[in-house]
N, C-alpha and C positions, 0 to 999 in steps of 0.2 A: 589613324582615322577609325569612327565607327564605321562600318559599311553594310548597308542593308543590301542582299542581294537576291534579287526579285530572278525567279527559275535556277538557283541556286541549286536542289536536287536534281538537276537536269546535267546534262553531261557538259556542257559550257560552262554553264553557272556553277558547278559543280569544281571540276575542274582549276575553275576562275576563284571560288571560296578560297579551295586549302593552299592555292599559290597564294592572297592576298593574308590568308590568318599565316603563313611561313614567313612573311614578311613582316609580321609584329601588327598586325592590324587585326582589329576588332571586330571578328565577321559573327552576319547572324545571315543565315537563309529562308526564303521565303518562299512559298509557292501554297498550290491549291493540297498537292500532297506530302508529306513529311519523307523523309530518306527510310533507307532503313537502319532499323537501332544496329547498334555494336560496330558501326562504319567508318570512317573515317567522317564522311558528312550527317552520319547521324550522330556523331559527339559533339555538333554543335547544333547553338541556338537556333530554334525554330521557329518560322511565324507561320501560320497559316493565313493565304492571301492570294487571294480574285484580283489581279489589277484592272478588272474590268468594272469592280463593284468598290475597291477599298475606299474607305475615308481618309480622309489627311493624318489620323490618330494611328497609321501605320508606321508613320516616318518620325514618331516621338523618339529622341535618343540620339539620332543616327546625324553624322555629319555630311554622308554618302550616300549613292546609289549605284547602282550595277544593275541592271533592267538587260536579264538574259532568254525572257519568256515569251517576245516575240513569235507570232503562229508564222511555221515554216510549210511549205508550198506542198509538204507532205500531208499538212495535219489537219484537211478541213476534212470536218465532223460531214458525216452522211447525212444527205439531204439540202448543205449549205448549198448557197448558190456564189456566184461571183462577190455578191453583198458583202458576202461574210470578210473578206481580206479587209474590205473599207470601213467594215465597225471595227475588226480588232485590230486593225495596224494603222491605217492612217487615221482615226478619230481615236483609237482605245489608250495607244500607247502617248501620245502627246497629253493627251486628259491625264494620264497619271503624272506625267513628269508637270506638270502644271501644279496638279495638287502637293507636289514635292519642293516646286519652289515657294508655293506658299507655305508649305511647313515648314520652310528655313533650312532646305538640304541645300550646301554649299557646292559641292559637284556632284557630278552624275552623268555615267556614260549609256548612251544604249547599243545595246549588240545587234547588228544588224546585217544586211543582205549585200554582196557585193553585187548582185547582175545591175543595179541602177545607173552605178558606175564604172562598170566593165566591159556593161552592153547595154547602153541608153537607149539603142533601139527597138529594145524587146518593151519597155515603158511601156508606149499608148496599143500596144494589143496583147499585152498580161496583165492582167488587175492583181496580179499575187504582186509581181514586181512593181507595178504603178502604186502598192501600198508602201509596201516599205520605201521607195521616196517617197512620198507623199509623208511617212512616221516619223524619217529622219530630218526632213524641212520643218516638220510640227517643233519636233526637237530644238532644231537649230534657232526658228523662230521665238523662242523662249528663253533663249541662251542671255547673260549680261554679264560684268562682273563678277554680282551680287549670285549667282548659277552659272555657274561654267559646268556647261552641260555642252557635250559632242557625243559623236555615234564611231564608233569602230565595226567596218563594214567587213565582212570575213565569207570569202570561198569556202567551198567544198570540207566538210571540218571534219580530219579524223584524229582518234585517242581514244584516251581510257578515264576513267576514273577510279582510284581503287577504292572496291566495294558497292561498286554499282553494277547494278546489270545492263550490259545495251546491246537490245536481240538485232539492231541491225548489223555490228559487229561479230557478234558472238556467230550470226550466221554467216558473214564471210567467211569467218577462220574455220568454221563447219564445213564449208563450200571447198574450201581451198584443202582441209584434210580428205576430201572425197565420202563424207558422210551423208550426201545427200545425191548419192547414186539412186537411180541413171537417170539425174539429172544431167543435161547437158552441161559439159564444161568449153565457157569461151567464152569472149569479152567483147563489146560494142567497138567498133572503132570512134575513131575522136578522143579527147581529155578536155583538161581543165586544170585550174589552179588550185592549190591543198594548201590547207594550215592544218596545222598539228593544234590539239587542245591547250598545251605546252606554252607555243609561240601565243596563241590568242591572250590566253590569262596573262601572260608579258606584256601585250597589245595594250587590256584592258587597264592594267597598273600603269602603263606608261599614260595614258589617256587620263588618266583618273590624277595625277600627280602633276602631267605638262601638257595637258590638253588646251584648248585655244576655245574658249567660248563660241560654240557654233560649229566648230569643227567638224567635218565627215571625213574620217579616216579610212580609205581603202586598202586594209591589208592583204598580204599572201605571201605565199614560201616559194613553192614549185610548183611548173606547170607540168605537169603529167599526160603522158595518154591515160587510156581505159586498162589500155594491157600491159603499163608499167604499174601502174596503181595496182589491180585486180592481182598482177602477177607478182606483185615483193610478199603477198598473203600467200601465193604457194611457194615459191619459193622458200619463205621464212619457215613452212612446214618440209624442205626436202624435196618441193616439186617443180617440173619445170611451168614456166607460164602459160597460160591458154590460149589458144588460136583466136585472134578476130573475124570476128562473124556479124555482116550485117545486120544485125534482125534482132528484137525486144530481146533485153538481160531480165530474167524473173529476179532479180536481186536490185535492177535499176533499170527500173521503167522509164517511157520517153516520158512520163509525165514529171520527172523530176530531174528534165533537162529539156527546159523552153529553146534552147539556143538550138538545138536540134544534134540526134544524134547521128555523129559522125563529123559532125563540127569541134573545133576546137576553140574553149576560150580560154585563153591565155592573155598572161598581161605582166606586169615587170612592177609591183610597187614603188611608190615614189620613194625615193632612197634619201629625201631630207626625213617625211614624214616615218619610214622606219624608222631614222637613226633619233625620231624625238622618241616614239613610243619603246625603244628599246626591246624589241622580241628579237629572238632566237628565228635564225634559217637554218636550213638542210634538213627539221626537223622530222619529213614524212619516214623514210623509214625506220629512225628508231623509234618513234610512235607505233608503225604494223608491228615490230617487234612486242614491243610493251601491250598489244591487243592480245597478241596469238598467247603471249606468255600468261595472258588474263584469263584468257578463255579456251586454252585448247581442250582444255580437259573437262570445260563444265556440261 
């Protein structure tokens, strides 16, 4: 397949590229910024692209989509108000895949948010989360033969990309070598469920090949506490794990965990819907692995 893939320099999209061009597929990446040259994602095709703004004359060529640019509950711009989730995810993202089916893209998955269906009850008092369903129904409602279009919905996401930078990583592995004394060392109580970058780009191939027109796939690997997670990062560096401590992590703040912290949300994917999308389990710690070995030294 061609496959255009929209947040493609991004660590998902990213990620999700060089797994689908290792598989003999024709990848080009898109987004608003370019990779960097001499990279593994900067050896490929580039498009420059607003999917807030693009015309249909973006998806000239391509038989595919991968819509990995989705705005995450981290990334609203200063000054946005609640509005802002509901232009870019639930009105932004369905308007592009719209303009995609009128260009003639035959499939196309969008990368999306498990809390809709993990925790349906955080829905009607988060507008981050009542977007992304709100993006993924847009989605689904456009779906037919003629566009087999579904959403692969992904937890907690950690990896690598090689040749990318990603300072939220790079500062764990900082965090966990003790370079950012004396800062306190310790971990929130509660977890969650993790996908590795690995398992997702498998996720997105399986979706993109035996996806079910309309489909909302909720994937995940393991459920993790805060101080299994936070602590395979020191460990992997020699150290032992950090003590739980109720009270704000400077590395994960409560605002990027609506479910509240000291909660746990966990969940068991559907084990038909794995075995269509074909990804990879157990993946989290040899992903912290492949981070530390990324970044310890930068």
């Amino acid at each position: 397949m061609k496959i255009l893939i929209v947040g493609g320099a991004g660590m998902i999209g990213g990620r999700t590229a060089l797994h689908l061009q290792s598989k003999g597929h024709d990848v080009t990446i898109a987004g608003r910024n370019p990779p960097l040259p001499d990279t593994p994602l900067g050896n490929l095709p580039f498009k420059r692209v607003d999917y807030m703004d693009a015309d249909a004359s973006v998806f000239d060529g391509f038989d595919a989509l991968v819509f990995a640019a989705g705005n995450d509950i981290r990334h609203i711009p200063q000054g946005e108000d609640d509005g802002y989730w509901h232009r870019v995810n639930s009105l932004g993202i369905p308007a592009f895949f719209a303009k995609a089916k009128a260009a003639g893209i035959k499939r196309a998955v969008n990368v999306g948010s498990y809390y809709p269906q993990a925790a349906p009850h955080l829905v009607e008092g988060n507008a981050y989360i009542r977007s992304r369903k709100e993006s993924d129904e847009g989605v689904a409602a456009l779906a037919d033969e003629s566009f087999v279009a579904c959403s692969v919905n992904a937890p907690f996401v950690v990896g690598t990309v090689p040749g990318l930078p990603l300072p939220m990583f790079i500062a764990y592995t900082h965090y966990a070598q003790g370079k950012y004394a004396p800062m306190p060392e310790f971990v929130p109580p509660g977890g969650v469920n993790f996908i590795s970058t690995q398992s997702l780009a498998e996720a997105v191939e399986g979706a993109l090949e035996r996806g079910a027109p309309g489909g909302s796939y909720l994937v995940g690997d393991e459920n993790l506490t805060w101080q299994d997670y936070f602590g395979a990062f020191f460990e992997e560096v020699g150290r032992e794990k950090p003590a739980v401590v109720d009270q704000e992590h400077p590395m994960l703040p409560d605002s990027a965990m609506p479910f509240g912290r000291g909660n746990k949300l966990y969940y068991e994917p559907d084990a038909e819907e794995t075995k269509l999308l074909g990804y990879r389990r157990g993946d989290i710690r040899p992903a912290i692995a492949e981070i530390v070995a990324q970044f310890k030294d930068v």
